[in-house]
C-alpha positions as CSV (number, residue, x, y, z in Angstrom):
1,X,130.5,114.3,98.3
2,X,127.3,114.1,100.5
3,X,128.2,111.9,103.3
4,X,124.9,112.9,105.2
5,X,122.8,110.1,106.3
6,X,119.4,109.3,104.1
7,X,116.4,111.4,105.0
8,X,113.8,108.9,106.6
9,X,110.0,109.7,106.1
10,X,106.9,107.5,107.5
11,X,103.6,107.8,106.4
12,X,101.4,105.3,108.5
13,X,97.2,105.4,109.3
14,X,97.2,103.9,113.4
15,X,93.5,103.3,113.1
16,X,91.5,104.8,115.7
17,X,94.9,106.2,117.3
18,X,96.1,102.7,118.2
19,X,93.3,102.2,120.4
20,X,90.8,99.0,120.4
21,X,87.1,98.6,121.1
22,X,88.0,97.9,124.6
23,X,89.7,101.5,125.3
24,X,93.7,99.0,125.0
25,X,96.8,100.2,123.5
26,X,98.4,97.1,122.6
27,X,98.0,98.0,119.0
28,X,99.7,101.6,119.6
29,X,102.6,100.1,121.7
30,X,103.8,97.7,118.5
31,X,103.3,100.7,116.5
32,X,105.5,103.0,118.4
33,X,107.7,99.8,118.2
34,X,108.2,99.3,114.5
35,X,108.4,103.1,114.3
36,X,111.3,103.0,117.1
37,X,113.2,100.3,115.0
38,X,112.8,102.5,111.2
39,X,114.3,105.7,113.7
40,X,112.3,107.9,110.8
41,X,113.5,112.0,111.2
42,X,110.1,112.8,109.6
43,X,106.7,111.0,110.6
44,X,103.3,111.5,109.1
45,X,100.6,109.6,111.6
46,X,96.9,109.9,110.6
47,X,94.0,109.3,112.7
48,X,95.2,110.3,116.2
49,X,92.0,109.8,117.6
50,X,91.8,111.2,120.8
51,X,95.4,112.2,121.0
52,X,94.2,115.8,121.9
53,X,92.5,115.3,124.8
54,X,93.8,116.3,127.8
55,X,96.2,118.8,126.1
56,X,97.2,116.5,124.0
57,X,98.4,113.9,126.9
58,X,98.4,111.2,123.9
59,X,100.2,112.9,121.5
60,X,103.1,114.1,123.7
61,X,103.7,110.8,124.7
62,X,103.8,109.8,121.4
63,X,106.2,112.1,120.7
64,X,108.0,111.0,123.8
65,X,108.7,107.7,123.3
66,X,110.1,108.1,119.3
67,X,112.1,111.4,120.9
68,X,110.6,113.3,118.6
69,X,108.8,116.6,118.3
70,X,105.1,116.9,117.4
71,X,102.6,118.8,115.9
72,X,98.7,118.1,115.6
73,X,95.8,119.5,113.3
74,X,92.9,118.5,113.8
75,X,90.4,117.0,112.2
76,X,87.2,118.5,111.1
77,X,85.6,114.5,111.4
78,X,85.6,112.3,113.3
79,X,88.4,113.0,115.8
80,X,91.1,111.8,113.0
81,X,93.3,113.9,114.1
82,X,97.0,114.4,112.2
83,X,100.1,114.3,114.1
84,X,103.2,115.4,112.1
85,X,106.6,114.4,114.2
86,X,109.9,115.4,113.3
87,X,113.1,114.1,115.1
88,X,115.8,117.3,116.4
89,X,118.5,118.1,115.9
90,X,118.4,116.9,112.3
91,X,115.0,118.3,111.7
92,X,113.0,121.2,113.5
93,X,109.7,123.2,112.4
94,X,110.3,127.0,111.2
95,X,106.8,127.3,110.9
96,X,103.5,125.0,111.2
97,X,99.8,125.3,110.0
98,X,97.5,122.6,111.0
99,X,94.6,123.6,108.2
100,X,95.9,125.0,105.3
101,X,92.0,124.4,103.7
102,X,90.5,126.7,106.1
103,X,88.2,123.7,106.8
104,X,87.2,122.9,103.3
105,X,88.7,119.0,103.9
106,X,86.5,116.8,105.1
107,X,89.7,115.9,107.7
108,X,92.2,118.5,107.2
109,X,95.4,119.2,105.0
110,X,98.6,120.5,107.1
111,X,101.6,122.1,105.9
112,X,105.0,122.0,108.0
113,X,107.9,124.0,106.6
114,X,111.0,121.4,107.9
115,X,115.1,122.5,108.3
116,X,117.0,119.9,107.9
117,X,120.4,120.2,109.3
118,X,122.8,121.6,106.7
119,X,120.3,121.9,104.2
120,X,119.8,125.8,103.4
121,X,116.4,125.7,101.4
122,X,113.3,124.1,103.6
123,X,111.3,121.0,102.9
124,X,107.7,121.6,103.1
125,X,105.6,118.8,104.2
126,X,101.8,118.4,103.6
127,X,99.7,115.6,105.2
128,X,96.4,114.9,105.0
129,X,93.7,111.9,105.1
130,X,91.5,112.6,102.0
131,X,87.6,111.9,101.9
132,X,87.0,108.7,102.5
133,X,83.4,108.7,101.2
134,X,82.8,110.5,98.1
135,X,85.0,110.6,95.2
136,X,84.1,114.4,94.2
137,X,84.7,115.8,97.3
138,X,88.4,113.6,97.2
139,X,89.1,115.1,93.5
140,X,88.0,118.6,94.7
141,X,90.5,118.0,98.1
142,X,92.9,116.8,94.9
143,X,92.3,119.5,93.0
144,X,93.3,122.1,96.1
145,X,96.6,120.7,96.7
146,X,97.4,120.6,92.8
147,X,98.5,124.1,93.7
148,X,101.6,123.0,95.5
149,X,102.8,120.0,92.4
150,X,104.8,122.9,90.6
151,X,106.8,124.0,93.7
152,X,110.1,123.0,94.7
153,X,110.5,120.8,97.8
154,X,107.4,119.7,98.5
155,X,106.1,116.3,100.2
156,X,102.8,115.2,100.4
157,X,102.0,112.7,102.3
158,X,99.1,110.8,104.1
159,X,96.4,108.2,103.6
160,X,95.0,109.6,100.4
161,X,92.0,107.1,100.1
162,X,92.4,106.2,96.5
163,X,94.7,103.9,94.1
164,X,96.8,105.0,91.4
165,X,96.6,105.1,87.5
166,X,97.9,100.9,86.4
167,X,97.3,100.0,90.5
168,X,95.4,96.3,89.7
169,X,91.8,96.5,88.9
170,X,89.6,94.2,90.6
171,X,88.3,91.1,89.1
172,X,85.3,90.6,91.0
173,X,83.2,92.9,93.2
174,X,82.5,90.5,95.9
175,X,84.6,92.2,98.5
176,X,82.9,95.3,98.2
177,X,79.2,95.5,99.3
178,X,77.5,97.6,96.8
179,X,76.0,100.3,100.1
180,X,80.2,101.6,99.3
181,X,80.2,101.5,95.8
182,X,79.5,104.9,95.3
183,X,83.0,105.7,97.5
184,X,85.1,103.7,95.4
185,X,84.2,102.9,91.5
186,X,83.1,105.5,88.7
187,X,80.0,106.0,88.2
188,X,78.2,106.6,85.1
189,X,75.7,109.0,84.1
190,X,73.4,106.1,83.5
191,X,73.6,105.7,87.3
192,X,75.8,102.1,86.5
193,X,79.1,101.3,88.2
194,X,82.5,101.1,86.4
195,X,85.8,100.8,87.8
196,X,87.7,101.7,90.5
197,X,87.8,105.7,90.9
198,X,91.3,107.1,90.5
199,X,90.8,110.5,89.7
200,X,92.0,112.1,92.8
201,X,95.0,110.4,91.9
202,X,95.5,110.9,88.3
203,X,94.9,114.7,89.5
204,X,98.0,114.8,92.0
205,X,99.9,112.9,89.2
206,X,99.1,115.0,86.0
207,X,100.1,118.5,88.0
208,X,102.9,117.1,89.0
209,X,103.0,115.2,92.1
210,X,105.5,112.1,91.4
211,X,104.4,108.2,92.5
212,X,107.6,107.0,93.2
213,X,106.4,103.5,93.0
214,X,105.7,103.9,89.4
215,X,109.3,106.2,89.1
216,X,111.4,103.6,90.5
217,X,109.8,100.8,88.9
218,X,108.8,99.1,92.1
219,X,106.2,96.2,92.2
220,X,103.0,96.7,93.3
221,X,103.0,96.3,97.4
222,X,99.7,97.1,99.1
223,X,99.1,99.5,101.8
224,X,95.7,98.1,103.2
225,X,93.4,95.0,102.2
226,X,94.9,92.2,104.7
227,X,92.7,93.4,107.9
228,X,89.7,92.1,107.4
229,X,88.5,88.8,105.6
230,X,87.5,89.4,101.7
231,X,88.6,92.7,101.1
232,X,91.5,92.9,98.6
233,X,95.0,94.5,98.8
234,X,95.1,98.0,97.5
235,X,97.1,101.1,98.2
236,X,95.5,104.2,100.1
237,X,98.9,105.4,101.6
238,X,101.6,107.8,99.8
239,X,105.0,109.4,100.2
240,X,104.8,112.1,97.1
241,X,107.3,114.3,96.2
242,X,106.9,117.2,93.5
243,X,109.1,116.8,90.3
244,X,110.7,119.8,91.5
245,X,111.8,118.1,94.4
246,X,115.5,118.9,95.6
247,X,116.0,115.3,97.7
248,X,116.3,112.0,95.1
249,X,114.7,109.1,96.1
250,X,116.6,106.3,97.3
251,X,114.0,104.2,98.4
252,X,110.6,103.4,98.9
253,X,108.9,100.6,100.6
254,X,105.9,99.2,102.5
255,X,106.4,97.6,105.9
256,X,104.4,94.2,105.5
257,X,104.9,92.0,108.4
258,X,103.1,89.8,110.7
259,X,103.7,92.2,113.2
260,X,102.5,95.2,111.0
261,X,99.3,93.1,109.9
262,X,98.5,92.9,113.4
263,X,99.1,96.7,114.3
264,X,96.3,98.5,112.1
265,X,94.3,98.3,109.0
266,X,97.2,100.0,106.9
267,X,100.7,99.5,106.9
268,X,103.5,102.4,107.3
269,X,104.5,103.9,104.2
270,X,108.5,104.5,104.5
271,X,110.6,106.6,102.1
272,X,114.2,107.2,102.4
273,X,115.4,110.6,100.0
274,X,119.3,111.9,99.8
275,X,119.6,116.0,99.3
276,X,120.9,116.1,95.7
277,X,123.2,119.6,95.6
């Protein structure tokens, strides 16, 4: 019987690294407080703005303050850095590459190859923040990483910038001002505008990446739409595993609380997985 404790893996988007207009880190602090209280062994954080500088003062003190141990790739625009953390003993990097693109992303895509403590085979982790702009250039990022859906233990894992396959479709298109439709809905050869664009999703999906939303049958919870007035719930943020995946899912959830509206624009992604032997 496996009487190890549940893997814990946190995919959250800080905004701006925590940091407001004003140059405060109020916004960081509660993060670094809900993240304390989920005590995740893996943690995905996108948009580490500024979390270099200074050889990487930010970051290490990141790290610091969740006791874990950190790794950052950066970003190829702007500053959105990726900050991959894992917790020790239970966890510790063999090997790390912070741009596994060789800078064909418009952030970047990072690969950490993970031992877990008693586990003999490694977990691979990729993170990433896909294109937020266009939806080619987020199916040809989709496309890349399609590569990995056939492997065994692999993760991936960031703000992906698009909604899944039977995600809701809107019923107006007054919270999207048509200077971003081109980022977000199909759009026909005619130069008209359909629905939303999901085919960086339905990419991942159809090679093989897993939504575990869908696999567990859990209702739809948004990752982002609450921040600002008008816009509408969707998901951007993922946990994926490959069906080749040696962990089972044993849960998957969305942190959605007042204190977790308040902290960024997304809300953390958390997954917990059990090594299946």
């Amino acid at each position: 019987m496996n009487a190890q404790p549940a893997l814990c893996v946190v995919s959250y988007n800080t905004l701006n690294g925590g940091r407001d207009r004003d140059g405060s880190l109020h916004r960081l602090i509660d993060q670094l407080d809900m993240l304390k209280e989920l005590a995740p062994d893996v943690v995905c954080l996108q948009e580490g703005k500024r979390w270099d500088e200074n050889g990487g003062e930010t970051a290490n003190a990141v790290a610091a303050a969740l006791e874990m141990e950190p790794r950052l790739a950066r970003s190829a625009s702007h500053g959105c850095h990726l900050v991959t953390l894992v917790r020790p003993p239970r966890v510790r990097f063999l090997r790390f590459y912070p741009d596994i693109a060789e800078g064909n992303f418009h952030h970047t895509v990072s690969r950490a190859v993970l031992q877990v403590e008693g586990v003999g085979t490694p977990l691979h982790v990729l993170h990433t923040h896909l294109d937020p702009f266009s939806p080619a250039d987020r199916v040809a990022e989709a496309r890349w990483l399609t590569q990995y859906a056939d492997r065994d233990d692999i993760l991936l894992v960031g703000d992906l910038n698009t909604e899944a396959p039977g995600d809701p479709e809107p019923m107006t298109w007054d919270w999207l001002p048509p200077t971003q439709y081109s980022s977000n809905r199909i759009q026909h050869p005619d130069g008209s505008y359909g629905d939303l664009d999901k085919a960086a999703m339905s990419a991942l999906l159809t090679a093989g990446f897993v939504d575990p939303a869908a696999d567990l049958g859990l209702a739809f919870a948004r990752t982002a739409g609450h921040w600002r007035e008008g816009d509408r719930d969707h998901r951007s943020d993922y946990i994926l595993p490959t069906r080749h995946l040696s962990w089972q899912m044993q849960s998957y959830t969305v942190i959605d609380t007042p204190r977790a509206r308040g902290a960024a624009d997304h809300l953390p992604v958390v997954a917990h997985l059990r090594r299946t032997f």
